[in-house]
MARTI-728092 format. One line per field, with one value per atom (N, C-alpha, C): atom name; x negated, z, y negated; residue in three letters. Coordinates in nm, 3 decimals. Last residue first. Layout:
atomo (CA ...);
c1 (X ...);
c3 (Z ...);
c2 (Y ...);
residuo (ALA ...);
//
This chain:
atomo (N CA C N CA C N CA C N CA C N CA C N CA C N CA C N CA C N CA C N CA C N CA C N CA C N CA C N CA C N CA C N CA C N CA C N CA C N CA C N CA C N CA C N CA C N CA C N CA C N CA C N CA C N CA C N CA C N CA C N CA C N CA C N CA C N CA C N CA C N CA C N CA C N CA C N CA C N CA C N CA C N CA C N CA C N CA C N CA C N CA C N CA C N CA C N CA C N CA C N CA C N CA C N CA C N CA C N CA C N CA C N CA C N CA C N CA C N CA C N CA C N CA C N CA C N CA C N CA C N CA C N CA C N CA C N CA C N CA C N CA C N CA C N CA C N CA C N CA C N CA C N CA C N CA C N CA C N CA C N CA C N CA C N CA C N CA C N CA C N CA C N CA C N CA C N CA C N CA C N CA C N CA C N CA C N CA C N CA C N CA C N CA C N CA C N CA C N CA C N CA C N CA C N CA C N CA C N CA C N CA C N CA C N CA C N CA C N CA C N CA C N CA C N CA C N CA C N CA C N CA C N CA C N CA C N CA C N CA C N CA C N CA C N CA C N CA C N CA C N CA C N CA C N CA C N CA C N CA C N CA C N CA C N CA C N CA C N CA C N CA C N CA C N CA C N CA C N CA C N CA C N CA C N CA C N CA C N CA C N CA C N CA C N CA C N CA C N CA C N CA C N CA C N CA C N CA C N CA C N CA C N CA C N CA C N CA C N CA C N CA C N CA C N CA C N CA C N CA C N CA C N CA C N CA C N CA C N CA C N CA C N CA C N CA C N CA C N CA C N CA C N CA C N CA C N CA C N CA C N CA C N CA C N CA C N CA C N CA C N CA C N CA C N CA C N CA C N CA C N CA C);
c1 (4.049 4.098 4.105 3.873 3.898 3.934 4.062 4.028 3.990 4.162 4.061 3.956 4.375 4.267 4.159 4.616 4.545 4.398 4.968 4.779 4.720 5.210 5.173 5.002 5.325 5.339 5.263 5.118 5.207 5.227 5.058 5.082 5.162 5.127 5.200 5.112 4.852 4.979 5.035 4.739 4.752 4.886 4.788 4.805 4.767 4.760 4.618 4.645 4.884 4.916 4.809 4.942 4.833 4.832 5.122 5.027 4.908 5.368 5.348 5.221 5.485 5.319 5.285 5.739 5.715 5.522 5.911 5.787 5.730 6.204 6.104 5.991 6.533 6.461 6.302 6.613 6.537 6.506 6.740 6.661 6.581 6.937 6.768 6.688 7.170 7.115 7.006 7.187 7.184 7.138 7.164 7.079 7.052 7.427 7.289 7.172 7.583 7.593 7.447 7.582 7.533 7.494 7.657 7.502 7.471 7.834 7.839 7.677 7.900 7.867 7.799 8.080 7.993 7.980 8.065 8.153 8.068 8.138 8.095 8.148 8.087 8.169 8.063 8.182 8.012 8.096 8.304 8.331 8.220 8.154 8.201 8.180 8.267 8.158 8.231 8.396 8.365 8.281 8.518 8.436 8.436 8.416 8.543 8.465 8.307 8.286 8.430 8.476 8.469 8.444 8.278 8.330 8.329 8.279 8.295 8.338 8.185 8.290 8.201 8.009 8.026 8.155 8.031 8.118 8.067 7.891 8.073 8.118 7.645 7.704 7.869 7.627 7.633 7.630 7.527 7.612 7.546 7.511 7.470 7.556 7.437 7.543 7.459 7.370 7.338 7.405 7.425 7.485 7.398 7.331 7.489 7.478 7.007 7.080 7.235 7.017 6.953 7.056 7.009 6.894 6.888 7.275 7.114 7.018 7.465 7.381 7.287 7.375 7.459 7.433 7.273 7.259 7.392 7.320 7.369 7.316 7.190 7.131 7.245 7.262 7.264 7.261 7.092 7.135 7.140 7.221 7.185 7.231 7.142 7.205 7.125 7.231 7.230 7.277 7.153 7.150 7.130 7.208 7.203 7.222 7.343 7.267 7.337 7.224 7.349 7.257 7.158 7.121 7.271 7.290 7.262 7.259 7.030 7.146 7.130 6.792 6.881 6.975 6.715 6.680 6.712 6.835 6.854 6.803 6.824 6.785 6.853 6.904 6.831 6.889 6.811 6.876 6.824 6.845 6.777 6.848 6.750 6.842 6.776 6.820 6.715 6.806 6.763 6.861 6.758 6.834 6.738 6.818 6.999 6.958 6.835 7.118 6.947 7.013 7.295 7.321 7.117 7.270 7.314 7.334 7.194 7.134 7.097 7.434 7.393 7.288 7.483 7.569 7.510 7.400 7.418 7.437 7.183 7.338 7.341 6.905 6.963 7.117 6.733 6.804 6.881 6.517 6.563 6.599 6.328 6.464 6.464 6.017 6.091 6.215 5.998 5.954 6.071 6.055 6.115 6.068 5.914 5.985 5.996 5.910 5.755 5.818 6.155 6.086 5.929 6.284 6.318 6.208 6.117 6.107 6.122 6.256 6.142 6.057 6.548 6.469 6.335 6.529 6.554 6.506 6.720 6.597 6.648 6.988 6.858 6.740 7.201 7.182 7.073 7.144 7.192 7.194 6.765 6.857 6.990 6.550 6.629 6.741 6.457 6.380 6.451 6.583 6.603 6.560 6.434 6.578 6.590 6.234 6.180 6.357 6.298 6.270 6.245 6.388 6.472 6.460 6.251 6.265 6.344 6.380 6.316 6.338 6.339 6.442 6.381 6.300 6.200 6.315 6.336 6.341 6.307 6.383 6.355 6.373 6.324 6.299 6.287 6.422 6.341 6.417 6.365 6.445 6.356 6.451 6.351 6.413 6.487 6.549 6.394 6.416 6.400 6.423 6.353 6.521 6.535 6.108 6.152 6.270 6.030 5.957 6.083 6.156 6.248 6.140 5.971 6.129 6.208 5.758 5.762 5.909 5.787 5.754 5.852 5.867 5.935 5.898 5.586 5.742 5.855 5.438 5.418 5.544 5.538 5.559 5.535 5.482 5.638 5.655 5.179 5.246 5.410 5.130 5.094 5.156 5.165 5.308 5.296 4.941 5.075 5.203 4.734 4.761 4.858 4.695 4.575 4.638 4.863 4.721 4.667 5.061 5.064 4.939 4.942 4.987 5.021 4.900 4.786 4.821 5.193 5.108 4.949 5.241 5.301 5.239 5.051 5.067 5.117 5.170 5.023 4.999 5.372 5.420 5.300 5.381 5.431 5.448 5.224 5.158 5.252 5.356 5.293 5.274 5.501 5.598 5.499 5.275 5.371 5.455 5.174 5.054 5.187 5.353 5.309 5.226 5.388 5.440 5.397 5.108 5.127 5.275 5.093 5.016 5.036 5.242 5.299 5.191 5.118 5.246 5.309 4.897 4.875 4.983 5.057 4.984 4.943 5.337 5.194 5.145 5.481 5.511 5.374 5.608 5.508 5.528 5.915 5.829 5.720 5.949 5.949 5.858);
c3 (-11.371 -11.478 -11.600 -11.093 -11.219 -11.308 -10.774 -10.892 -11.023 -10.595 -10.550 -10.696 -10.703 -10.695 -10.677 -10.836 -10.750 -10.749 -10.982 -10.987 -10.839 -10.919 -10.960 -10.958 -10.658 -10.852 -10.781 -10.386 -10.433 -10.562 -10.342 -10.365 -10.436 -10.087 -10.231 -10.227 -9.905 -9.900 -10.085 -9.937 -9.978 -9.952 -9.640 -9.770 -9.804 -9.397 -9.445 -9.614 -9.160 -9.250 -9.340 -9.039 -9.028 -9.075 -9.234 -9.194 -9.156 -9.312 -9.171 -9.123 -9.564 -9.573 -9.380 -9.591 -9.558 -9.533 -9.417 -9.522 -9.476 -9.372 -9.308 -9.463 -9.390 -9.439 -9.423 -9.361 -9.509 -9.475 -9.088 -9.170 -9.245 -8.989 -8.977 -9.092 -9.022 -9.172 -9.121 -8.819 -8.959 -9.039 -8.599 -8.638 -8.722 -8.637 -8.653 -8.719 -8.600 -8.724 -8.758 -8.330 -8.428 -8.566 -8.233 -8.212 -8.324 -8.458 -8.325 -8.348 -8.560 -8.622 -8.494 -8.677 -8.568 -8.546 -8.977 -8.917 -8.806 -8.958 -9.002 -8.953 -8.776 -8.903 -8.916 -8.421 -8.530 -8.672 -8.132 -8.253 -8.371 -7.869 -8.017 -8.096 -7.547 -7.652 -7.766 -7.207 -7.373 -7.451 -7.042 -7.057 -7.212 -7.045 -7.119 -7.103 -6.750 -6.848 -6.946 -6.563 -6.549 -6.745 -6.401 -6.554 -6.539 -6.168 -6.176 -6.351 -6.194 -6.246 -6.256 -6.046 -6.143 -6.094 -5.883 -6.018 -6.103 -5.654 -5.644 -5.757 -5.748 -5.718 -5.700 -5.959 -5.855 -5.820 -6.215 -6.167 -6.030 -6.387 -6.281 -6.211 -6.713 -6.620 -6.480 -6.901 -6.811 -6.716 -7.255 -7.105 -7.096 -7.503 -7.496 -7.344 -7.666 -7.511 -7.497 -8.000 -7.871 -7.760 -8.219 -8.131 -8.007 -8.368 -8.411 -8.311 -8.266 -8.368 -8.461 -7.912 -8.049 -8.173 -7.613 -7.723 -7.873 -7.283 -7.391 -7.505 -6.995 -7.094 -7.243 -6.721 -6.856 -6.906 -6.437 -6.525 -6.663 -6.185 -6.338 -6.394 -5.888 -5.947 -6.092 -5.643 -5.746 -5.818 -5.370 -5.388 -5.563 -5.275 -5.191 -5.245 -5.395 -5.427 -5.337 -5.305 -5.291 -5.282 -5.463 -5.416 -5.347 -5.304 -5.434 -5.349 -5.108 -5.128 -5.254 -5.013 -5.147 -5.187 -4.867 -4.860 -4.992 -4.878 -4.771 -4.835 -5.048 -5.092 -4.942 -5.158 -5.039 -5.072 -5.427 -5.410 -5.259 -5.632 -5.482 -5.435 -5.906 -5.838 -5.701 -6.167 -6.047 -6.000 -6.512 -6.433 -6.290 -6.751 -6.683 -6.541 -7.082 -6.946 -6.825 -7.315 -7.318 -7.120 -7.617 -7.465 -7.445 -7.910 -7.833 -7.705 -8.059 -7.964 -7.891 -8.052 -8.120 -8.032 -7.947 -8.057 -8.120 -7.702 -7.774 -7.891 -7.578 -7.610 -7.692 -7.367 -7.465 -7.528 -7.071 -7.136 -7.261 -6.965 -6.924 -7.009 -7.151 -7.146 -7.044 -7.145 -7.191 -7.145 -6.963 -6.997 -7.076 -6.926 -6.854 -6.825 -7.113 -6.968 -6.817 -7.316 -7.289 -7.110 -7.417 -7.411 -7.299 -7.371 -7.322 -7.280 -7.661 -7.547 -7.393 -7.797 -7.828 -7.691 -7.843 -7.765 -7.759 -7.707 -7.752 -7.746 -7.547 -7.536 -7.627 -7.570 -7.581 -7.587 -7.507 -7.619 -7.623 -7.135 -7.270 -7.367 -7.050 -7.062 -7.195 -6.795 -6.925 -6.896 -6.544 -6.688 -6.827 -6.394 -6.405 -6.534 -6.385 -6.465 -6.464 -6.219 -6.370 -6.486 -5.957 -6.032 -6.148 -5.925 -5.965 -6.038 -6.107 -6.023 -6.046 -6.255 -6.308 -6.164 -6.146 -6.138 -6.147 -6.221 -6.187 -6.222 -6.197 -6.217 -6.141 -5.828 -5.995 -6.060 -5.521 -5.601 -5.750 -5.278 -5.453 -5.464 -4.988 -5.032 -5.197 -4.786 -4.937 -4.980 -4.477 -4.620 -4.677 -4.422 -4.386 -4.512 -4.432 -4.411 -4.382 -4.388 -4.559 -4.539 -4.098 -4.188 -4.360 -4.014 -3.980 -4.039 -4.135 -4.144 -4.132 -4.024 -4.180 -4.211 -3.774 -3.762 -3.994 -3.762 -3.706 -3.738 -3.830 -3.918 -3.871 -3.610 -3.767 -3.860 -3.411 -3.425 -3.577 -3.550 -3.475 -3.510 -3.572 -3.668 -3.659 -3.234 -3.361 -3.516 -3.111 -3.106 -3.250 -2.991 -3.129 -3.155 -2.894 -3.005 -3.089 -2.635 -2.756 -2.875 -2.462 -2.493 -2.572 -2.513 -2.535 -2.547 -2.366 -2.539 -2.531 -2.093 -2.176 -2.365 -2.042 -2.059 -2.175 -2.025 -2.102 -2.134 -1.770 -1.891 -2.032 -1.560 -1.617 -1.807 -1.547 -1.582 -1.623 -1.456 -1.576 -1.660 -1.230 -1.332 -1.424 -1.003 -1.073 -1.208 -0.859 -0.900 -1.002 -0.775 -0.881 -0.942 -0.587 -0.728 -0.844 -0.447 -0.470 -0.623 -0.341 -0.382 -0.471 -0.207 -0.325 -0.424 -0.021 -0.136 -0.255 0.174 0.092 -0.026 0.230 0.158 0.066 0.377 0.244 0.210 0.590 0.528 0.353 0.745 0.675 0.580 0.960 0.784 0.749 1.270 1.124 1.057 1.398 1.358 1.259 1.703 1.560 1.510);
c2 (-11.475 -11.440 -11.555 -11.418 -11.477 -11.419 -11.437 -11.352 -11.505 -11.639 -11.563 -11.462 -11.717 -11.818 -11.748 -11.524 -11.537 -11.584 -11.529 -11.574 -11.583 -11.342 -11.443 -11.462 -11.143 -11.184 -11.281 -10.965 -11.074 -11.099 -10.655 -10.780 -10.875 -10.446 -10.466 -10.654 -10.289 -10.348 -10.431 -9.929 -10.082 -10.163 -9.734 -9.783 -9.922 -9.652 -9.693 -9.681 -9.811 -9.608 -9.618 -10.038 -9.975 -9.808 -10.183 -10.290 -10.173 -10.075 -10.106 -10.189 -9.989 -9.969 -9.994 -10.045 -9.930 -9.887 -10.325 -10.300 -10.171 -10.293 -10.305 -10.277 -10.243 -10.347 -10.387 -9.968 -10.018 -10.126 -10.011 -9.920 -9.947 -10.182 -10.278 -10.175 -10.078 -10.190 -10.244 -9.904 -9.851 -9.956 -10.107 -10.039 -9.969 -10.230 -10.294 -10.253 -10.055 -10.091 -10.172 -10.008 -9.910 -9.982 -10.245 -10.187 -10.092 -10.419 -10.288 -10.307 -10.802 -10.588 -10.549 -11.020 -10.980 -10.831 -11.235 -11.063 -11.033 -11.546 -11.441 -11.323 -11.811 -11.797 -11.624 -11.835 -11.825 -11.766 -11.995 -11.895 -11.898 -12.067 -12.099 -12.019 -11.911 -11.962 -12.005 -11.944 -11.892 -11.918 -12.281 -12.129 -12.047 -12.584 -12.525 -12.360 -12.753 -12.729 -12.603 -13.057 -12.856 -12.823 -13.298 -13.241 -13.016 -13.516 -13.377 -13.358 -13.832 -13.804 -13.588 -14.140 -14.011 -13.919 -14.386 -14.422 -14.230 -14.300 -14.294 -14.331 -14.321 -14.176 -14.190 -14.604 -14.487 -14.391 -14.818 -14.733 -14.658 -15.126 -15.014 -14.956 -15.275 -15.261 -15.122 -15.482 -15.411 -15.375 -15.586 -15.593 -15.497 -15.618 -15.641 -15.680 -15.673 -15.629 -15.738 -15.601 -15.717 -15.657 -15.457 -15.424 -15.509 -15.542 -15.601 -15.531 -15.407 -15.381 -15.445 -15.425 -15.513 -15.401 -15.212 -15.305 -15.313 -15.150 -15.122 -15.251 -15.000 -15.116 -15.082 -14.871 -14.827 -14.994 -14.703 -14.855 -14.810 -14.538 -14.545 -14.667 -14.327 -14.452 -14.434 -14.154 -14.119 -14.275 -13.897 -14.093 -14.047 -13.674 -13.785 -13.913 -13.352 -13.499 -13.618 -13.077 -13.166 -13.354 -12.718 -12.826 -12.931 -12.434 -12.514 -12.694 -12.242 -12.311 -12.372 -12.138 -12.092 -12.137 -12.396 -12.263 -12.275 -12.737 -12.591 -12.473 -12.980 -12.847 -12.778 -13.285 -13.204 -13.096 -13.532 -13.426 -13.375 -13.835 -13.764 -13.635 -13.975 -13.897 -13.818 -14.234 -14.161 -14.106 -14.346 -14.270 -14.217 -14.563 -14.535 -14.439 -14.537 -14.492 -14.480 -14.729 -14.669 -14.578 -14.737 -14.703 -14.630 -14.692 -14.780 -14.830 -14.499 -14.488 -14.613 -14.223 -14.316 -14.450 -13.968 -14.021 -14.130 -13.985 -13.854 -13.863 -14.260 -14.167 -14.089 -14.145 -14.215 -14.189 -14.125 -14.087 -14.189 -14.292 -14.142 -14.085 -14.550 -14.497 -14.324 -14.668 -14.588 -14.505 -15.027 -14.869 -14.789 -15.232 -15.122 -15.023 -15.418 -15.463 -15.349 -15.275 -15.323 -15.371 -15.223 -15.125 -15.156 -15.476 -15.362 -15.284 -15.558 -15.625 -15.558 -15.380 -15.371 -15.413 -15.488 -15.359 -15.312 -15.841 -15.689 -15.563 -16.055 -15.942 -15.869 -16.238 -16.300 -16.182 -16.089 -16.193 -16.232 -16.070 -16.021 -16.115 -16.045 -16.121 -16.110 -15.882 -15.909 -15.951 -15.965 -16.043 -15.973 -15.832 -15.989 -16.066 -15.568 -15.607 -15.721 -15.691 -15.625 -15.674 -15.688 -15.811 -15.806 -15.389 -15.573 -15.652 -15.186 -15.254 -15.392 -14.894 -15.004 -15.093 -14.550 -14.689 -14.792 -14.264 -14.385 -14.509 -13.875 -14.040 -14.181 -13.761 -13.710 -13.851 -13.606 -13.739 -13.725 -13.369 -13.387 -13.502 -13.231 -13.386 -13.356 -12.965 -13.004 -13.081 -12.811 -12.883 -12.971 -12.496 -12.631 -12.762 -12.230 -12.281 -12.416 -12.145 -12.130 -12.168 -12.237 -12.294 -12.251 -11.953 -12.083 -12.204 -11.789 -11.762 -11.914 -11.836 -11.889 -11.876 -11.815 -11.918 -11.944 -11.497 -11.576 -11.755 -11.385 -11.414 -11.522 -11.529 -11.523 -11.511 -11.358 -11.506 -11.541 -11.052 -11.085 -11.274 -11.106 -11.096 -11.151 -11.125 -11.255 -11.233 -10.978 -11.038 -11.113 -10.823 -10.767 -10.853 -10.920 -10.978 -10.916 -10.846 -10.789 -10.828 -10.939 -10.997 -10.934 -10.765 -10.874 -10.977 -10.536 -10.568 -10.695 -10.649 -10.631 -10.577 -10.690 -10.811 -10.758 -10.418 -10.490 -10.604 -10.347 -10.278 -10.393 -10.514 -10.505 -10.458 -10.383 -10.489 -10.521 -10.125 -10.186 -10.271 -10.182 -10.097 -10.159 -10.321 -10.414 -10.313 -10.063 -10.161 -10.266 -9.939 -9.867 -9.942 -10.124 -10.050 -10.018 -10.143 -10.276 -10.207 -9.882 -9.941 -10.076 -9.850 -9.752 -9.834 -10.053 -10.045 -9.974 -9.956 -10.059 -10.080 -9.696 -9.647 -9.801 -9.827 -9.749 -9.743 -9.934 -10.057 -9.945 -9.934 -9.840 -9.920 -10.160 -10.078 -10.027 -10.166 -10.171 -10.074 -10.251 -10.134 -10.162 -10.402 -10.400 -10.289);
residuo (UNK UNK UNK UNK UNK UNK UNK UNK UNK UNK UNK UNK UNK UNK UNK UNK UNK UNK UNK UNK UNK UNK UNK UNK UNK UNK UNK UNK UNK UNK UNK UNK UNK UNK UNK UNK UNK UNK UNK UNK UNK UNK UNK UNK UNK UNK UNK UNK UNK UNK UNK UNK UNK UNK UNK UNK UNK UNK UNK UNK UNK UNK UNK UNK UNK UNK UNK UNK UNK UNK UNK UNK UNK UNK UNK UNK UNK UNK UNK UNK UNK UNK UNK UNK UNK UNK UNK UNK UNK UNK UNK UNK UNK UNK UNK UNK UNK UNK UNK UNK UNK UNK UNK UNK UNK UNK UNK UNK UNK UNK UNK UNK UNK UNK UNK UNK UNK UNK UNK UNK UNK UNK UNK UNK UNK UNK UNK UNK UNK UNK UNK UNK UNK UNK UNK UNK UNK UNK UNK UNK UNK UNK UNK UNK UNK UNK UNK UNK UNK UNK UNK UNK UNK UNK UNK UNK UNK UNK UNK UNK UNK UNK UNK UNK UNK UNK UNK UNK UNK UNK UNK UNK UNK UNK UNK UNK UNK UNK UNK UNK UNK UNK UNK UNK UNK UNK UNK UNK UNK UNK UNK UNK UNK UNK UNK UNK UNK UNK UNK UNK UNK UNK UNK UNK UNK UNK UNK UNK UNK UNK UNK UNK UNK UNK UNK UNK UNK UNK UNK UNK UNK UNK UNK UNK UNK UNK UNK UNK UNK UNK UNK UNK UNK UNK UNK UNK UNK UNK UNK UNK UNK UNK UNK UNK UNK UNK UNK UNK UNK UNK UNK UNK UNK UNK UNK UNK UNK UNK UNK UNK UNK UNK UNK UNK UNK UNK UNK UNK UNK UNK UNK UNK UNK UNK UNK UNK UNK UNK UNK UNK UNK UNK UNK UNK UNK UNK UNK UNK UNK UNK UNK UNK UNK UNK UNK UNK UNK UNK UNK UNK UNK UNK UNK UNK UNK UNK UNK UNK UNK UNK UNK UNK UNK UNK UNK UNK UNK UNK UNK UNK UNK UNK UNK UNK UNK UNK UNK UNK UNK UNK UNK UNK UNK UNK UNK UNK UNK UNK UNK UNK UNK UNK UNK UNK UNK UNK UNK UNK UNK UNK UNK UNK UNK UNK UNK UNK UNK UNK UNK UNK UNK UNK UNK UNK UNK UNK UNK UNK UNK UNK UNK UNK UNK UNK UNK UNK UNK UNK UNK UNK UNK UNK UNK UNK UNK UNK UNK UNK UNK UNK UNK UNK UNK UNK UNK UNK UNK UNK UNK UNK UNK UNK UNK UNK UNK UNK UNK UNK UNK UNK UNK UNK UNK UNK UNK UNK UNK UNK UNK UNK UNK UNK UNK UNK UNK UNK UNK UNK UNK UNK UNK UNK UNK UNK UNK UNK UNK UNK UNK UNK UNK UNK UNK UNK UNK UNK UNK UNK UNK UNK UNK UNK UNK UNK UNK UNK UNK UNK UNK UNK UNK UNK UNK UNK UNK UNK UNK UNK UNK UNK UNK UNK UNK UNK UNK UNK UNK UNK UNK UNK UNK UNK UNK UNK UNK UNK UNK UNK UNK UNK UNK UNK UNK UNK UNK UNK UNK UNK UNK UNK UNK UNK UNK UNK UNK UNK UNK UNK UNK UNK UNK UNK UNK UNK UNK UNK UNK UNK UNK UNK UNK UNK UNK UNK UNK UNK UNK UNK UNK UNK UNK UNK UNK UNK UNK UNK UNK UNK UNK UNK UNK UNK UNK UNK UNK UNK UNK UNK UNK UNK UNK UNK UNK UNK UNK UNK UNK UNK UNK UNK UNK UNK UNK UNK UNK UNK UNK UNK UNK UNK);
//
């Protein structure tokens, strides 16, 4: 068998480790720590976000109203103050909660969605309580456009020709008197 030169396997063994020495010692002097750093807050800012909005009267709380018999006053001291009230009239009280999870930039997507609506008589006393879901709401596609505004709707230009004159020519700082006001002034005796 032939021996192998004990210096020539050294030189190898030296030439083949150098690179790899090398690389480790950036790595130990800490250039990665920014690299992980992004990497950490990157996959930290894509992590879902549960939001809790509104306060749902508790059970045993709703038990203690009774229709025909509470009113709103009573309600009020029972429940607490309404979420929401009807648009129209303010027969319908709402207590409303909603759970939403987030992803990043995404648009939100609601998890849990319930609403007791309290409706009263027109005496003020509790008609019914009724409770709703997420499977009793209803998608509404809003109508696009705007509402028509009674009048003449005028160009940029036009704007800007009739803002002209309307300004108070003294400006507050040209170092004229400003116009006063008709009438008496408390300040003077006359």
């Amino acid at each position: 068998m032939d021996k192998v030169d004990r210096d020539k396997w050294d030189e190898v063994l030296t030439i083949s480790t150098e690179p790899i020495q090398r690389r480790a010692g950036v790595w130990a002097r800490g250039a990665h720590l920014p690299l992980l750093a992004l990497a950490v807050a990157s996959v930290a800012g894509c992590g879902a976000t549960v939001d809790q909005r509104g306060n749902l009267p508790e059970t045993d709380k709703l038990a203690e109203i009774h229709p025909g018999t509470t009113t709103r006053d009573q309600v009020v001291k029972i429940l607490g103050t309404p979420s929401s009230t009807g648009a129209f009239d303010e027969k319908n009280w709402f207590y409303i909660s909603r759970k939403t999870q987030q992803f990043a930039f995404l648009s939100p997507e609601v998890l849990d969605q319930q609403v007791y609506v309290v409706r009263f008589d027109g005496n003020g006393v509790v008609a019914s309580v009724d409770r709703k879901d997420l499977q009793d709401g209803r998608d509404i596609e809003p109508v696009p456009g705007a509402t028509p505004a009674p009048g003449r709707e005028l160009t940029f230009i036009e704007q800007v020709l009739g803002n002209l004159g309307r300004f108070n020519k003294s400006g507050g700082g040209s170092g004229e008197p400003e116009a006063k006001a008709p009438g008496p002034n408390p300040n003077r005796n006359e």
